[in-house]
PyMOL CGO cylinders between C-alpha atoms (Angstrom):
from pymol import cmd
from pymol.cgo import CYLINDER

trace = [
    CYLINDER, 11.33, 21.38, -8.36, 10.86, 18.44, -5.95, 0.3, 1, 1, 1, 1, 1, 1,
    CYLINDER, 10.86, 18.44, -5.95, 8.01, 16.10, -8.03, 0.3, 1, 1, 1, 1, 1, 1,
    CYLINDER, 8.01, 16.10, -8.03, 7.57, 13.72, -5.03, 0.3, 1, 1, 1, 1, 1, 1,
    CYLINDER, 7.57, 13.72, -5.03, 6.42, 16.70, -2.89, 0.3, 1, 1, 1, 1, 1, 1,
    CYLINDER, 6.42, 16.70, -2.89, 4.43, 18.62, -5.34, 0.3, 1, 1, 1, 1, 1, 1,
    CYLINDER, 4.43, 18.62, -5.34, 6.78, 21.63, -5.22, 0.3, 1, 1, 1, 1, 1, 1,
    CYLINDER, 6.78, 21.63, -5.22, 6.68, 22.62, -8.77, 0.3, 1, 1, 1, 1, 1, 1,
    CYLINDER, 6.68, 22.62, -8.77, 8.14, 26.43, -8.06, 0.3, 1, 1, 1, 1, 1, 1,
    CYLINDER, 8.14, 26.43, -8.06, 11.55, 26.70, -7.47, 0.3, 1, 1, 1, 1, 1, 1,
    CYLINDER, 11.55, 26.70, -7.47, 11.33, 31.04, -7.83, 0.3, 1, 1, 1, 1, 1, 1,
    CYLINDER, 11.33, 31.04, -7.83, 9.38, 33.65, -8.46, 0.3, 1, 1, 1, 1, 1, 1,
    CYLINDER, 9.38, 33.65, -8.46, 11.45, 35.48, -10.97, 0.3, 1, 1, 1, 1, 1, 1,
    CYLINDER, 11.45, 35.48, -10.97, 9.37, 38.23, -11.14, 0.3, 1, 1, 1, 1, 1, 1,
    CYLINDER, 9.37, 38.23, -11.14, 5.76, 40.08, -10.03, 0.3, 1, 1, 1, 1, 1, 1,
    CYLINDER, 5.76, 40.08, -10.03, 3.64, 42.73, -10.98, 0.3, 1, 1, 1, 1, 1, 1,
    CYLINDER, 3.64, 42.73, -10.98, 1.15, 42.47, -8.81, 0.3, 1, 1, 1, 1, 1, 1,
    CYLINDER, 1.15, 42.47, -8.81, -0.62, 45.67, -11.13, 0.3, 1, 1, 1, 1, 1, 1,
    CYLINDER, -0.62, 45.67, -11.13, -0.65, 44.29, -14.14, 0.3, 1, 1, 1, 1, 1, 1,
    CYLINDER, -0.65, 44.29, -14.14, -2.01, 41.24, -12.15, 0.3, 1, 1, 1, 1, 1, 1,
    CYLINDER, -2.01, 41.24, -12.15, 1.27, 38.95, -13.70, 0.3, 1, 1, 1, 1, 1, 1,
    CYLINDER, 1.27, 38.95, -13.70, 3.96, 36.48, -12.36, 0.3, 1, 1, 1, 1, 1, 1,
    CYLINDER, 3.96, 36.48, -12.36, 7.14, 34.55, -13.69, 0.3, 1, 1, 1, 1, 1, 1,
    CYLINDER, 7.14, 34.55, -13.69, 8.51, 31.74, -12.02, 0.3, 1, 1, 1, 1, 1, 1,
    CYLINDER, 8.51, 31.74, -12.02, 11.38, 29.97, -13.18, 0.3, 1, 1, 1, 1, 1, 1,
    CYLINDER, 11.38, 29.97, -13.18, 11.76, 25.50, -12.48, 0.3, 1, 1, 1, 1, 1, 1,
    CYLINDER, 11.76, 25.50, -12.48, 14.15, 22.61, -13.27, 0.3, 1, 1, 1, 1, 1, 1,
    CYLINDER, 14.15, 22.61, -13.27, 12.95, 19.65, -13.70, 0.3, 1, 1, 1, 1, 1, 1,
    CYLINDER, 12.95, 19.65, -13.70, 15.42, 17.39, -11.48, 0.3, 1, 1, 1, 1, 1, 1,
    CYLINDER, 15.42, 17.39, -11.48, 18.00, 14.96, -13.11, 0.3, 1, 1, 1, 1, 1, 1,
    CYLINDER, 18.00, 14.96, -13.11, 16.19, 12.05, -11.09, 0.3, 1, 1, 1, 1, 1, 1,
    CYLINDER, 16.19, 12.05, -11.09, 13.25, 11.51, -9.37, 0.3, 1, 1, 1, 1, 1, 1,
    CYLINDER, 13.25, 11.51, -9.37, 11.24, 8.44, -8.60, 0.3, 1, 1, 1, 1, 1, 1,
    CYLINDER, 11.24, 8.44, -8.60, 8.10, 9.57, -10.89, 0.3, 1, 1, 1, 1, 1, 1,
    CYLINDER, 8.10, 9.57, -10.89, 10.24, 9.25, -13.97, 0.3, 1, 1, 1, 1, 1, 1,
    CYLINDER, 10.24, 9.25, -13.97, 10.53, 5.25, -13.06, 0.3, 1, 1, 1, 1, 1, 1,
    CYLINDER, 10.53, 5.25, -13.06, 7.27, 5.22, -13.76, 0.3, 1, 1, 1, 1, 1, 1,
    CYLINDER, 7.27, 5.22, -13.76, 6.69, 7.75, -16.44, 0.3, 1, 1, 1, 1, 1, 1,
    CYLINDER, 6.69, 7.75, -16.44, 8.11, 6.12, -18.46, 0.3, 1, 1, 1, 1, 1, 1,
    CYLINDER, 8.11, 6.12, -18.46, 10.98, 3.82, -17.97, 0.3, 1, 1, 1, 1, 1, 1,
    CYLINDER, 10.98, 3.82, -17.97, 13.52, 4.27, -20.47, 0.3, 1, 1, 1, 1, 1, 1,
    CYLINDER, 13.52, 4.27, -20.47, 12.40, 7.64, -21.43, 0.3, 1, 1, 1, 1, 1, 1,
    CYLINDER, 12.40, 7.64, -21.43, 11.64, 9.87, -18.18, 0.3, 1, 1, 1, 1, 1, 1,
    CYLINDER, 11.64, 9.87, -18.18, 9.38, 12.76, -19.01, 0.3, 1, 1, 1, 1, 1, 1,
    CYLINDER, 9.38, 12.76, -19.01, 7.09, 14.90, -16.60, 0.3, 1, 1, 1, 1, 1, 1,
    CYLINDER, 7.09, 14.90, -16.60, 3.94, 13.58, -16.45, 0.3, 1, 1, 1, 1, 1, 1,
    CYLINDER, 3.94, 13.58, -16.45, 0.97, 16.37, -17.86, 0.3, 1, 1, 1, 1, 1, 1,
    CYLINDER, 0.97, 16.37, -17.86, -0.67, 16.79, -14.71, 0.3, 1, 1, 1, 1, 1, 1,
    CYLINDER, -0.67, 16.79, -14.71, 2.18, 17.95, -12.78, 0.3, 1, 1, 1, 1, 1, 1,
    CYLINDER, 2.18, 17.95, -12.78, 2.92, 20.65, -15.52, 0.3, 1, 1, 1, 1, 1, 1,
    CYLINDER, 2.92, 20.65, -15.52, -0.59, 21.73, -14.96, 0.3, 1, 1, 1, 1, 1, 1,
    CYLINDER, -0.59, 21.73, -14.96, -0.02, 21.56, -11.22, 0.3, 1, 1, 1, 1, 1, 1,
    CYLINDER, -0.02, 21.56, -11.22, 3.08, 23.62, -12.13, 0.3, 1, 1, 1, 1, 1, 1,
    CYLINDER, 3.08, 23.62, -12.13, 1.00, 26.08, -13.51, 0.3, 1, 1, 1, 1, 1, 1,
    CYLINDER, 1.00, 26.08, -13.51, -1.62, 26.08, -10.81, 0.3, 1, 1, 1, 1, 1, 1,
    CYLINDER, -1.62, 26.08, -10.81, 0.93, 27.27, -8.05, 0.3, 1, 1, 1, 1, 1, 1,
    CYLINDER, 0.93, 27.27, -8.05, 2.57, 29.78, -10.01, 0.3, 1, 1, 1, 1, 1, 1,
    CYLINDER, 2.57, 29.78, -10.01, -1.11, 30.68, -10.56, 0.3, 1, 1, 1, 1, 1, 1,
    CYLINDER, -1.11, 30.68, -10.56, -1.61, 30.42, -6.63, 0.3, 1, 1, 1, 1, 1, 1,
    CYLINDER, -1.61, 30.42, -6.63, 1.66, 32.48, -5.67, 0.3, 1, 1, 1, 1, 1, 1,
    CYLINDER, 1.66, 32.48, -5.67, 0.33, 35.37, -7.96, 0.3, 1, 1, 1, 1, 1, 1,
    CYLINDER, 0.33, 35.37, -7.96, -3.37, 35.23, -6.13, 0.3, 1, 1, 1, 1, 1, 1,
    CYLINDER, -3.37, 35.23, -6.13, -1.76, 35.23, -2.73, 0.3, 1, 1, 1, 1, 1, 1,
    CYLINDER, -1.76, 35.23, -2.73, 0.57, 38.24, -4.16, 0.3, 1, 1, 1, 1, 1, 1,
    CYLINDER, 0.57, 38.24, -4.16, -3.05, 39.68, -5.37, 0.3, 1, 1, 1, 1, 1, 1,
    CYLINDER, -3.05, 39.68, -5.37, -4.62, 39.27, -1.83, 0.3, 1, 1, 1, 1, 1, 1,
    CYLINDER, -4.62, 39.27, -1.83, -1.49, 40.20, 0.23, 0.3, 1, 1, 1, 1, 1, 1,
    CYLINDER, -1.49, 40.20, 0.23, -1.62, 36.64, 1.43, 0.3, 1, 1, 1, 1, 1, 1,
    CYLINDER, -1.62, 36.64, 1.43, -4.72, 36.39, 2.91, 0.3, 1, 1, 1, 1, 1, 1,
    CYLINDER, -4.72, 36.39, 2.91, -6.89, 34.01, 1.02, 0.3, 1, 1, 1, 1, 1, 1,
    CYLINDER, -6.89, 34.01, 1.02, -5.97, 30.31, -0.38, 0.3, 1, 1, 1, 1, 1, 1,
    CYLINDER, -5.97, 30.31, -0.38, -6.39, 29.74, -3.55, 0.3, 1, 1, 1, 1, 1, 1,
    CYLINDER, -6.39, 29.74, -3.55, -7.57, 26.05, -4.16, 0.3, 1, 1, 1, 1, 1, 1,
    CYLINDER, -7.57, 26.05, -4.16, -7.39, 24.59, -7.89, 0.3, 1, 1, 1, 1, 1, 1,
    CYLINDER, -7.39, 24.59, -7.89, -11.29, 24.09, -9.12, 0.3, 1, 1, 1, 1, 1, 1,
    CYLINDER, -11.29, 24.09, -9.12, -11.23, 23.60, -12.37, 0.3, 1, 1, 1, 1, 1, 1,
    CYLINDER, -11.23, 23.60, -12.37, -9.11, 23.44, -15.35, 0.3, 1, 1, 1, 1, 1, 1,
    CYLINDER, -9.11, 23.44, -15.35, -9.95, 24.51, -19.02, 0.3, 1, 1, 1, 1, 1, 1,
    CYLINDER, -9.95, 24.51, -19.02, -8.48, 24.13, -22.27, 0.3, 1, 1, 1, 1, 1, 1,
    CYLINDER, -8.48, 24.13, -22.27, -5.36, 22.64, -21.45, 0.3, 1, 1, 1, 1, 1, 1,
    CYLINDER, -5.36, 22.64, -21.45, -3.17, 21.92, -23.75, 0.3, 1, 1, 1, 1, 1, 1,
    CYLINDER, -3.17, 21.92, -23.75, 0.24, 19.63, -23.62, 0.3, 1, 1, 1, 1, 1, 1,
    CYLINDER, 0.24, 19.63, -23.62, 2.40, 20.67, -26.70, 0.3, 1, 1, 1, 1, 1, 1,
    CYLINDER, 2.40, 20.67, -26.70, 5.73, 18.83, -25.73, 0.3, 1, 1, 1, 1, 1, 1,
    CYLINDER, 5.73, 18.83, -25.73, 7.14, 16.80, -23.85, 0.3, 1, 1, 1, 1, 1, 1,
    CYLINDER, 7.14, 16.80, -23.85, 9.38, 17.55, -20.86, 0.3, 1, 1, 1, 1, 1, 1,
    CYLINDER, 9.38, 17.55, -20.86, 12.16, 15.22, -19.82, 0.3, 1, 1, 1, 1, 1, 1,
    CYLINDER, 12.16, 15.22, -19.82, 14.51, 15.82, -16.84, 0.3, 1, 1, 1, 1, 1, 1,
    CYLINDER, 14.51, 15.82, -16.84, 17.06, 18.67, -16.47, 0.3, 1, 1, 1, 1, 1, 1,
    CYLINDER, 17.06, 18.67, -16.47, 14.49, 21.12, -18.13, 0.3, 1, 1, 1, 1, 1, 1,
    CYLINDER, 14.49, 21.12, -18.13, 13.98, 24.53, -17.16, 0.3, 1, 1, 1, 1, 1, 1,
    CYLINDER, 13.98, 24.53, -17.16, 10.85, 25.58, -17.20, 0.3, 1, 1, 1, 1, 1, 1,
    CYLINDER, 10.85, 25.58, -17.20, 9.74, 29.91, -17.27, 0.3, 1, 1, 1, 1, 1, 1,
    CYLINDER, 9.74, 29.91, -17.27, 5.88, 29.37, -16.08, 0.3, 1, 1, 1, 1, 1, 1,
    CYLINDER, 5.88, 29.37, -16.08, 4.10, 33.05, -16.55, 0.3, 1, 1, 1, 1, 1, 1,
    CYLINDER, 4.10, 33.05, -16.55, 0.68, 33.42, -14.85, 0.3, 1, 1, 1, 1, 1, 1,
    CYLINDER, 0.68, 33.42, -14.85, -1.84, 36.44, -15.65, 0.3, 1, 1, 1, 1, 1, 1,
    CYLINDER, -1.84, 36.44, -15.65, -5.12, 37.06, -14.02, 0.3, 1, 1, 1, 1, 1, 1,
    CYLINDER, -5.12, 37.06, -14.02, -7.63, 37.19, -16.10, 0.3, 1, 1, 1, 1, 1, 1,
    CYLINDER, -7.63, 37.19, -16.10, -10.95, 37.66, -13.19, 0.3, 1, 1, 1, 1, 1, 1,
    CYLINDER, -10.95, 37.66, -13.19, -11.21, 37.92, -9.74, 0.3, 1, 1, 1, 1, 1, 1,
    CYLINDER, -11.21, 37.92, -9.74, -14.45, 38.64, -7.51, 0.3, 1, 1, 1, 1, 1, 1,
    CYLINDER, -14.45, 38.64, -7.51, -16.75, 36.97, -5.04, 0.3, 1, 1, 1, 1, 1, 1,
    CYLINDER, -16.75, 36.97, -5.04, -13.85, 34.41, -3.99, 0.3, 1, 1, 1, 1, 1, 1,
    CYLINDER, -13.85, 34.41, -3.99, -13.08, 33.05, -7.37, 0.3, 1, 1, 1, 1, 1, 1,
    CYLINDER, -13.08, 33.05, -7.37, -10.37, 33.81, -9.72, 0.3, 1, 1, 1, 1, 1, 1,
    CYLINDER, -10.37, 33.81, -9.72, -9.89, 33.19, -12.97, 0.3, 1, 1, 1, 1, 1, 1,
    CYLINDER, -9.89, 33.19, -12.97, -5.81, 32.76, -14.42, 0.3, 1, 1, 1, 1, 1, 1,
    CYLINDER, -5.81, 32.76, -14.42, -4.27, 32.11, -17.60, 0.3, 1, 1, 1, 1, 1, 1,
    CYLINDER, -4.27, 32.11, -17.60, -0.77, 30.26, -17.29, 0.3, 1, 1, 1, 1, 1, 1,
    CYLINDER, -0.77, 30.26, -17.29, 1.77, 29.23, -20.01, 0.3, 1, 1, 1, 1, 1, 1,
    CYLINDER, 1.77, 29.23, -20.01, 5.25, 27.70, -19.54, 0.3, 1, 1, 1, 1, 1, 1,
    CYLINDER, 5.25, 27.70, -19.54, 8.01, 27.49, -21.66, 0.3, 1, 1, 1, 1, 1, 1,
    CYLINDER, 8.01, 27.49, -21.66, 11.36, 26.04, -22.33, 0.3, 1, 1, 1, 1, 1, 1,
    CYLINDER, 11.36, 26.04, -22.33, 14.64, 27.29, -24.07, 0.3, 1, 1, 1, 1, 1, 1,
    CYLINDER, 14.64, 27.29, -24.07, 11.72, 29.64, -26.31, 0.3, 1, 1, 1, 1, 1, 1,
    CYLINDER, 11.72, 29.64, -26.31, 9.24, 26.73, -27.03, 0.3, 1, 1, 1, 1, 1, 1,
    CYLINDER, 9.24, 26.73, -27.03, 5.81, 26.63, -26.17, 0.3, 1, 1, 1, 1, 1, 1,
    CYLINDER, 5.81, 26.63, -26.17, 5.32, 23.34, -23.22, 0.3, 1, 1, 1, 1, 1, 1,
    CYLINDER, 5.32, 23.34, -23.22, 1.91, 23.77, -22.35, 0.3, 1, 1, 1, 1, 1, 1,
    CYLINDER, 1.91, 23.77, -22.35, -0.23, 26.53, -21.58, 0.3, 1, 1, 1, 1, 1, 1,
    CYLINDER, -0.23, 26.53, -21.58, -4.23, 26.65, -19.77, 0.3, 1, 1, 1, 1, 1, 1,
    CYLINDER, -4.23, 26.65, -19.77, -6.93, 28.52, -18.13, 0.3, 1, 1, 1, 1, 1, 1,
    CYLINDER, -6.93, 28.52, -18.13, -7.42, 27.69, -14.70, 0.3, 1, 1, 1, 1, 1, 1,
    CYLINDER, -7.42, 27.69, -14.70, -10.09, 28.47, -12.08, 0.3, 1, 1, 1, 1, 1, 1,
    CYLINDER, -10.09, 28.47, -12.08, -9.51, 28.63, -8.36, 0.3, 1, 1, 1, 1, 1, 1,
    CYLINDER, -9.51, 28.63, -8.36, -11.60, 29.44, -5.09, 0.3, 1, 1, 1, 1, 1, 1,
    CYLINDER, -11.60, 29.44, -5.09, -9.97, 31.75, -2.38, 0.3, 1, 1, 1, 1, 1, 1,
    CYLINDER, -9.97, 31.75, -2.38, -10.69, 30.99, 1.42, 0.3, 1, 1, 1, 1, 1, 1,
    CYLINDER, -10.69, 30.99, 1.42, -9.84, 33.57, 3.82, 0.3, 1, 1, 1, 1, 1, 1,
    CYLINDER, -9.84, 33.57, 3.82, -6.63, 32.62, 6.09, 0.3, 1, 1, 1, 1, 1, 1,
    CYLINDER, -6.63, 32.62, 6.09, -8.39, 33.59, 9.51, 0.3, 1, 1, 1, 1, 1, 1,
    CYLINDER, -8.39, 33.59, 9.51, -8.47, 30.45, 11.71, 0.3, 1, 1, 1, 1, 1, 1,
    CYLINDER, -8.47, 30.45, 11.71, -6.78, 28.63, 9.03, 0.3, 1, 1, 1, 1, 1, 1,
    CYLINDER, -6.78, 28.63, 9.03, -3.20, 26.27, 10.02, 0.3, 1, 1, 1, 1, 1, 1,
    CYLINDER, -3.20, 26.27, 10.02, -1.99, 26.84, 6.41, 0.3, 1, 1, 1, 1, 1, 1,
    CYLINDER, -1.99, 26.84, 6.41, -1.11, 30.46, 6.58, 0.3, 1, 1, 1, 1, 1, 1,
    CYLINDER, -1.11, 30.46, 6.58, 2.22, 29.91, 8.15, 0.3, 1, 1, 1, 1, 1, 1,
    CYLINDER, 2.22, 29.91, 8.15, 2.97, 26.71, 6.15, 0.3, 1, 1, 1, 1, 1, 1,
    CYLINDER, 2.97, 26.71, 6.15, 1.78, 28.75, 2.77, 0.3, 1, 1, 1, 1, 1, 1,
    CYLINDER, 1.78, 28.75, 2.77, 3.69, 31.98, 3.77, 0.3, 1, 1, 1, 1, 1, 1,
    CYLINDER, 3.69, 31.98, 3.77, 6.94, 30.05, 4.58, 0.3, 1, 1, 1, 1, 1, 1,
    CYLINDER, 6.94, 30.05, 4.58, 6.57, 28.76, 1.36, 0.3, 1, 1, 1, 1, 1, 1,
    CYLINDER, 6.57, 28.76, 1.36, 5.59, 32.04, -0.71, 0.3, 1, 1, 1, 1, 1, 1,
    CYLINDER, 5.59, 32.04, -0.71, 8.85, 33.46, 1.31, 0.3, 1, 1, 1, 1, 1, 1,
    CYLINDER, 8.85, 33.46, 1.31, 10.99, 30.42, 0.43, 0.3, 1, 1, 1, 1, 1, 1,
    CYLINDER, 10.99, 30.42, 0.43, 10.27, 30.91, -3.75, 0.3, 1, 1, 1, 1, 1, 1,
    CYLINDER, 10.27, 30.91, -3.75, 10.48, 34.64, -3.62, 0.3, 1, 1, 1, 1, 1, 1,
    CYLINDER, 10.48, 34.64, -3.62, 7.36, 35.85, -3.73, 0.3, 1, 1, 1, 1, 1, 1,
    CYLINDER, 7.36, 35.85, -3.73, 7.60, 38.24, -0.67, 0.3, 1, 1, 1, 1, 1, 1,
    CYLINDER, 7.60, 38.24, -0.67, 10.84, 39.90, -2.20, 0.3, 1, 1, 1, 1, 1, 1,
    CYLINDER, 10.84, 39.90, -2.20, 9.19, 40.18, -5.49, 0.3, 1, 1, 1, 1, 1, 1,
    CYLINDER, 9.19, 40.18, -5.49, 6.03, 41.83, -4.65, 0.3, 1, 1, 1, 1, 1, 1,
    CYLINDER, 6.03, 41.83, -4.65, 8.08, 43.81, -2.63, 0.3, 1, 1, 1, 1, 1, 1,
    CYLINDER, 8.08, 43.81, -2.63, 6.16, 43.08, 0.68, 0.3, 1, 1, 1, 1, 1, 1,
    CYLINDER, 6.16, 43.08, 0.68, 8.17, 41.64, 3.33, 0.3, 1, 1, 1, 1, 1, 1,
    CYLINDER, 8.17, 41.64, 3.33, 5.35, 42.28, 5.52, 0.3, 1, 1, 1, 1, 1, 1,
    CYLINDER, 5.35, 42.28, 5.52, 2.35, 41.34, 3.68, 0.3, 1, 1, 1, 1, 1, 1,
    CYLINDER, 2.35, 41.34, 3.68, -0.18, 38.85, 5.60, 0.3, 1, 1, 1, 1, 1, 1,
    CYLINDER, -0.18, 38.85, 5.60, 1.55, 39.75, 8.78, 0.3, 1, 1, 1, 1, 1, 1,
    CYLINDER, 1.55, 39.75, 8.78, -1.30, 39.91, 11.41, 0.3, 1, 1, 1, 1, 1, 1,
    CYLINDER, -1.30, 39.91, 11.41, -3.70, 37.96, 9.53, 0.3, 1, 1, 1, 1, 1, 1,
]
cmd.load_cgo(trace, "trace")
């Protein structure tokens, strides 16, 4: 998990893209200049980034949906719900389900947990925009490939040619 960067996913621990479901595994880092901030003296990860957390393990299991061809953008968030706090060193198991997907919207329930407790958990809503013509599908698929998401879905060459 790199915080300054916004890369909340350090692996896709598993995918079943039929059951429409994804598990991701994160540790918080040790240090990181957010927790100066938030707060000094006692470092925890601020609530929007464990949403955020949840939004890209959301994202990896759209773009595992779609065989990497659409983006998922974050739209909206609903009932979210912070139930701990979440200091450094943490590892975090973030599980994402679909819940709907049609006419370029999805719709994703996401939870994450920590050594069996509940950290937060919401329903999230996202818009999909096709990759054709679009820069990010190399940057996204370097990254889907970098957190295991190719391996998992078992589809080295998914997206390829799009």
């Amino acid at each position: 998990m790199l915080l300054e960067y916004f890369q909340m996913v350090d692996t896709i621990v598993s995918a079943d893209i039929a059951a429409g479901t994804v598990v991701a595994r994160s540790t918080v880092p040790d240090k990181s200049t957010v927790f100066e901030g938030h707060f000094p003296g006692m470092p925890l990860v601020p609530g929007v980034l464990l949403i955020e957390t949840m939004a890209q393990t959301s994202g990896m299991l759209l773009l595992g949906l779609n065989g990497l061809t659409a983006m998922p953008f974050l739209m909206m968030v609903d009932s979210a719900k912070m139930r701990t706090f979440v200091g450094p060193g943490a590892v975090l198991e973030i599980e994402a389900k679909l819940e709907h997907e049609g006419s370029g919207f999805a719709v994703t329930k996401a939870k994450i947990r920590s050594e069996g407790k509940a950290i937060a958990d919401a329903q999230l809503k996202f818009r999909t925009l096709s990759f054709e013509d679009n820069e990010l599908a190399p940057l996204v698929r370097k990254r889907a490939e970098e957190v295991g998401l190719l391996a998992a879905i078992g589809g080295a060459g998914a997206g390829e040619g799009s």
